[in-house]
N, C-alpha and C positions, 0 to 999 in steps of 0.2 A: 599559889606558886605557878598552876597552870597560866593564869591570866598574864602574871610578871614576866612567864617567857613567850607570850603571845605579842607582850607591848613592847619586848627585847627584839623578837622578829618582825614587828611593824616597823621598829625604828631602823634596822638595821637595811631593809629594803628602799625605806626614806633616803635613807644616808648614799646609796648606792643609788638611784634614781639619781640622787644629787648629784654626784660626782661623777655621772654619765652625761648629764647636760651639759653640765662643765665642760666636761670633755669634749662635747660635740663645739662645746660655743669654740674653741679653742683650736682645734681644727679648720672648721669654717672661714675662724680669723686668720689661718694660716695659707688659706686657699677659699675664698668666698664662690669660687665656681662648682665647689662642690655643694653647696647649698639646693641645687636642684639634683640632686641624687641619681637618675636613670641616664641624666641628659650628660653626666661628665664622663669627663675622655678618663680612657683607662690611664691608671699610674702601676708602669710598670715597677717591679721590686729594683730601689736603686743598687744593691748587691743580690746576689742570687745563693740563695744561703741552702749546702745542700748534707745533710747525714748523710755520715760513709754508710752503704750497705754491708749488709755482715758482711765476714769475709769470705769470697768465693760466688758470691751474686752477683752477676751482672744484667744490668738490664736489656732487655731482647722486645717491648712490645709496648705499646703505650695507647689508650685509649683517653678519646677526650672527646666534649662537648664547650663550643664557645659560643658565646652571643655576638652576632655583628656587631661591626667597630662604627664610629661616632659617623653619624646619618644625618640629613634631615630631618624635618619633621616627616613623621610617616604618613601624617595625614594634614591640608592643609588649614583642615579647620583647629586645631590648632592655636595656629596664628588670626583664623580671620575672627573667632570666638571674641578676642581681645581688643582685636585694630578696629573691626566694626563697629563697636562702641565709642571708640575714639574718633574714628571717622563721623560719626554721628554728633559729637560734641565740639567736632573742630564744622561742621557743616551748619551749626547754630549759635558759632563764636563763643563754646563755653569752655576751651580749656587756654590755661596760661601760657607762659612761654616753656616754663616746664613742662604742663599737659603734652605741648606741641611738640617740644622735644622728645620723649617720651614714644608719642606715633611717629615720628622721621623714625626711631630706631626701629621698630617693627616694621614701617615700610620697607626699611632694607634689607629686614629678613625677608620679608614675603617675597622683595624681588628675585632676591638670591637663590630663591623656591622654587624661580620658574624653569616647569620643563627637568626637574630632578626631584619633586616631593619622594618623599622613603628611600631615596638612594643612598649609596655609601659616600661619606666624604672623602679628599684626598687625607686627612687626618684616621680617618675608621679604617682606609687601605695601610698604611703606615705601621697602626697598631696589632696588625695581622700579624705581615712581614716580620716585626719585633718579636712578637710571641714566637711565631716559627724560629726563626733563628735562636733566642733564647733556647729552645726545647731542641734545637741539634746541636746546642753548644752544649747543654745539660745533658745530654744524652747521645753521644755521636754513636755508641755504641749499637743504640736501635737500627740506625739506617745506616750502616756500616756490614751490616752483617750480608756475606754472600748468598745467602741463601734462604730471606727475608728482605726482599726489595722490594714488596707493594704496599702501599698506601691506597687508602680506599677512602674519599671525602663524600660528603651527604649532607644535602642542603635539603629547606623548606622553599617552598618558587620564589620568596621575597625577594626582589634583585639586591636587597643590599647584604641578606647574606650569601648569596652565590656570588657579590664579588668579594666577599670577605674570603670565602673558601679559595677564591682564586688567588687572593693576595698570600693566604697563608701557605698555599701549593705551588706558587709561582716561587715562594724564597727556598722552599726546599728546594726545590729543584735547582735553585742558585747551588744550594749548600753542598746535592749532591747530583749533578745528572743523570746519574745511572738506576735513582729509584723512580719503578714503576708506576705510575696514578693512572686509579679512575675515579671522576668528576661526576658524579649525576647529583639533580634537584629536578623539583616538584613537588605536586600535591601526594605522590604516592609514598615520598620522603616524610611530608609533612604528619605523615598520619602517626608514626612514631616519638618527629623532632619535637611539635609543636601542636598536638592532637586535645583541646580540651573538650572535646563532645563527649557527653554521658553524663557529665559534673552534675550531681544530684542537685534539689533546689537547696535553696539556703537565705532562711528571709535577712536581707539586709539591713532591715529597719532601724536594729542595734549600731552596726555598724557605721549606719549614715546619721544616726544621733550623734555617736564618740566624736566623727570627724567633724560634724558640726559645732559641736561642743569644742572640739580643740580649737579650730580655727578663729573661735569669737573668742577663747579665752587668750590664744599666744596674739591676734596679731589687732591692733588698734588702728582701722584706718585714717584718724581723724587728718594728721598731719598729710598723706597722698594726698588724700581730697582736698585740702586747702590750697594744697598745694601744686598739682592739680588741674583742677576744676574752679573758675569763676563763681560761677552761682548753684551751690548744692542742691538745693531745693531745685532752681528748674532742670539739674542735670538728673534729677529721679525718673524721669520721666525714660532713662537709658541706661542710669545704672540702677538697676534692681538691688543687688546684693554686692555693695562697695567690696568688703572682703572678696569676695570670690570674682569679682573684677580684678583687680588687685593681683589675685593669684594669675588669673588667663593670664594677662598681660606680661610677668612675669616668667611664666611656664612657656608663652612664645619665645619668649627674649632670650632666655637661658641656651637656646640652644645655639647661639651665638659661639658659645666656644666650640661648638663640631666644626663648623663651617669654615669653606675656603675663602675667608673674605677677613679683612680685618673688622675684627668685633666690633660691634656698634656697644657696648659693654653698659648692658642694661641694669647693673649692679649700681651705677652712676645717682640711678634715681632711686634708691633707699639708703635707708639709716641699718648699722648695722643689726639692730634689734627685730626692725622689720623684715631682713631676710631670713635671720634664726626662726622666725615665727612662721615664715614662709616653708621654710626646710621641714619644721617640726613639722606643719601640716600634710604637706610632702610627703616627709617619711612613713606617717601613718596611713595616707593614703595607699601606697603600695604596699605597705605591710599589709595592709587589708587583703589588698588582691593577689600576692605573690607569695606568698607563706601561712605555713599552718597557725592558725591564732585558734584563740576561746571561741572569736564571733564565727566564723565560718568553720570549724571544728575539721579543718584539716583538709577542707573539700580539694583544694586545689592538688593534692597526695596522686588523683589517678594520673594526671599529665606526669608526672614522674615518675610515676610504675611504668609507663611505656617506654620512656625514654633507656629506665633502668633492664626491662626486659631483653633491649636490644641491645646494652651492653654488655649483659650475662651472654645473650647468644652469642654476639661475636666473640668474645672473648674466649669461649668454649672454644668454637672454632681454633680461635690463631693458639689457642695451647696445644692443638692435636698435631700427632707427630705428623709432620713434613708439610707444616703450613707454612706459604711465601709473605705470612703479613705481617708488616713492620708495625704498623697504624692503621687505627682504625679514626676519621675525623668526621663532625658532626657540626654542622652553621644550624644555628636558629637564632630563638628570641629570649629575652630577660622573662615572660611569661611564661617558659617553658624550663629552665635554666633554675630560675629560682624554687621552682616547688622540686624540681628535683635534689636539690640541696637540704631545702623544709625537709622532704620525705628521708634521706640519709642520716636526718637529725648528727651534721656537720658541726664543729664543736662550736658554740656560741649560740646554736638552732636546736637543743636539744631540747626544748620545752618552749609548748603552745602557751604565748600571752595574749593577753587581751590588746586588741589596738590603740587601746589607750595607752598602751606602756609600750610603742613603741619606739620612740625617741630615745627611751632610755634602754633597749634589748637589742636596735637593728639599725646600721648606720647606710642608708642606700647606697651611698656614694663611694662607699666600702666594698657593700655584697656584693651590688649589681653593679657596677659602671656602663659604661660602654664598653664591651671586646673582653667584660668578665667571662672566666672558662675552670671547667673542672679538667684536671687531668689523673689518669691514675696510670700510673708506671708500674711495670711490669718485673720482675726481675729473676733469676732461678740462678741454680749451680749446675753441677756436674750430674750430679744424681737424680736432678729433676725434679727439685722442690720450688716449687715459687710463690716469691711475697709478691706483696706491691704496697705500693706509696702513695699517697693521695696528694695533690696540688691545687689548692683552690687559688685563685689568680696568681699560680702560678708562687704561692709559700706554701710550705708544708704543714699541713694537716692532720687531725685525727676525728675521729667517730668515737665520743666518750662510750657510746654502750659496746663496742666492740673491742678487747683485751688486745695492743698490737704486743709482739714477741721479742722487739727491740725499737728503741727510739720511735718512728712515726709508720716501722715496718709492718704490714701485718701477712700475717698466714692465709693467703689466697682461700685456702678451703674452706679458713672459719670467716673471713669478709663475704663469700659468696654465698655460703651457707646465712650468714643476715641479710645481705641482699635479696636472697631467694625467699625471708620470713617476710620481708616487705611489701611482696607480690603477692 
């Protein structure tokens, strides 16, 4: 009996794998830019779907963390990892007219690089501004109130989140002029937004099997290279590892859709099979590095206890009687961003898998986008009880280990009280 309900729960996880792949394939085909996961522009909610708060709550205070909006490449190599090889195979006449085509589209990434590598695009500025307006439309009540008019923004030095923080402080101040901001970044910021120093070791070896293992089993280079590359055999002499060719070039390209330029649309040169296989290896890559799994047993949890300490302190703060602060707002990076969501165990993150099963647990282009943010809203009555409400890009949310009191509300003292078992 034991066994028969062991091969009911083997099948049943089968079944479910199954029909998460699906789903992802399904997706993808509905929008193939999300196939590179970290690199796609945020998708705002096309309706803003909001639970009435009980009755007698209104909300006064709002605390959030968002990731800069659609960027550059942050670093150029990047792009050169990729073009360099290509460059090298068009300098010994080995790629086709495809190959050739192929490096024109990278070239005009890389051009498009120069003199902004890691900066924000006019698209990552845009998606700021949206979310800001969104969150005064959702909440006019926060920065409305007479006597609560400061806002307090806090960046890491990266210029592309300080101009994120600008875009998102510039629309409020469309919304309302009369609330008060202050703007600081830095590395002194950075030590809370975006702080991984300390991260115990963690041998990766496990982890750099799975992804090795996945990538030879989802993606079959033969038909790129034929297609291509003239002569395989003397093109070995530059591509090492066709697969992970394959991906650089692709992982440049992709970021095609951040950018102010019309897409050179690098999606052109694969089959749809070949970018699914692309994605899946993708996705398990940053699952690796950005959430608590088996292989790294959660290491990435301290960047989020810092992030999370600072938002218990302020929060403390702006609850004390006769505090001026509407908002408290926080720019950094999807590195920091993500393990703090891992650490909250956020509904769908509730339990560590193994990297291998990330395709079918963790959708990147979902979690993380470009301009993904946590918000948690504030709310109280008359008497001075207050909930709050959780917003992960901006839909509402819960924390399965934590009981909320109604709909997605919960009891400030018993979320801060788990908050506080987290640290």
């Amino acid at each position: 009996m034991k066994r028969f309900v062991l091969v009911l729960s083997a099948l049943a996880v089968s079944i479910s794998a199954f029909a998460q792949r699906e789903y992802a394939r399904e997706l993808l085909e509905q929008d193939v830019t999300r196939s590179m996961n970290l690199h796609h522009n945020y998708e705002a909610p096309e309706k803003v779907v909001d639970t009435p708060a009980p009755r007698g709550y209104k909300p006064f205070y709002i605390s959030h963390y968002g990731r800069h909006g659609s960027r550059y490449h942050w670093t150029a190599n990047h792009i050169d990892r990729g073009l360099s090889i290509l460059d090298s195979l068009a300098a010994h006449d080995l790629l086709t007219e495809e190959g050739a085509a192929v490096r024109e589209d990278l070239w005009q990434i890389k051009d498009a690089h120069k003199g902004v590598v890691g900066y924000l695009t006019h698209k990552g500025a845009e998606q700021h501004q949206g979310i800001a307006h969104r969150m005064y439309e959702r909440c006019p009540q926060v920065f409305e109130q007479k006597d609560r008019q400061r806002v307090e923004a806090v960046s890491t030095a990266a210029q592309r989140c300080i101009q994120s923080m600008a875009n998102f402080c510039l629309q409020l101040t469309r919304e309302n002029p009369s609330l008060q901001f202050t703007m600081d970044a830095g590395e002194r910021y950075a030590e809370y937004l975006s702080n991984s120093s300390g991260l115990r070791h963690v041998d990766k070896s496990r982890t750099n099997a799975i992804l090795d293992s996945l990538i030879t089993a989802e993606l079959d280079p033969t038909r790129i290279m034929a297609s291509w590359i003239k002569d395989e055999a003397a093109a070995e002499k530059y591509v090492h590892n066709p697969r992970i060719f394959i991906y650089y070039v692709f992982w440049a390209g992709s970021i095609g859709q951040c950018l102010d330029i019309e897409d050179p649309y690098i999606y052109r040169h694969f089959t749809f099979d070949e970018i699914y296989a692309l994605w899946a290896y993708n996705d398990a890559y940053y699952y690796s590095s950005m959430c608590g799994n088996l292989e790294n047993e959660r290491n990435e949890d301290l960047i989020g206890q810092r992030i999370l300490k600072d938002i218990l302190e302020k929060a403390d703060l702006a609850l004390e009687e006769g505090s001026d602060k509407a908002a408290d707002l926080r720019f950094g990076h999807d590195s920091a961003l993500s393990p703090l969501i891992s650490l909250l165990r956020i509904e769908g993150l509730e339990e560590a898998h193994s990297v291998a099963q990330a395709p079918d647990v963790w959708f990147g282009f979902r979690s993380m986008p470009m301009a993904s943010n946590l918000q948690m809203i504030f709310y109280k009555n008359k008497k001075g009880d207050v909930l709050v409400k959780l917003l992960y890009n901006e839909r509402e949310t819960t924390i399965p280990a934590v009981q909320t009191c109604c709909g997605p509300y919960y009891k400030w003292s018993e979320l801060r009280e788990y908050f506080t078992s987290l640290l």
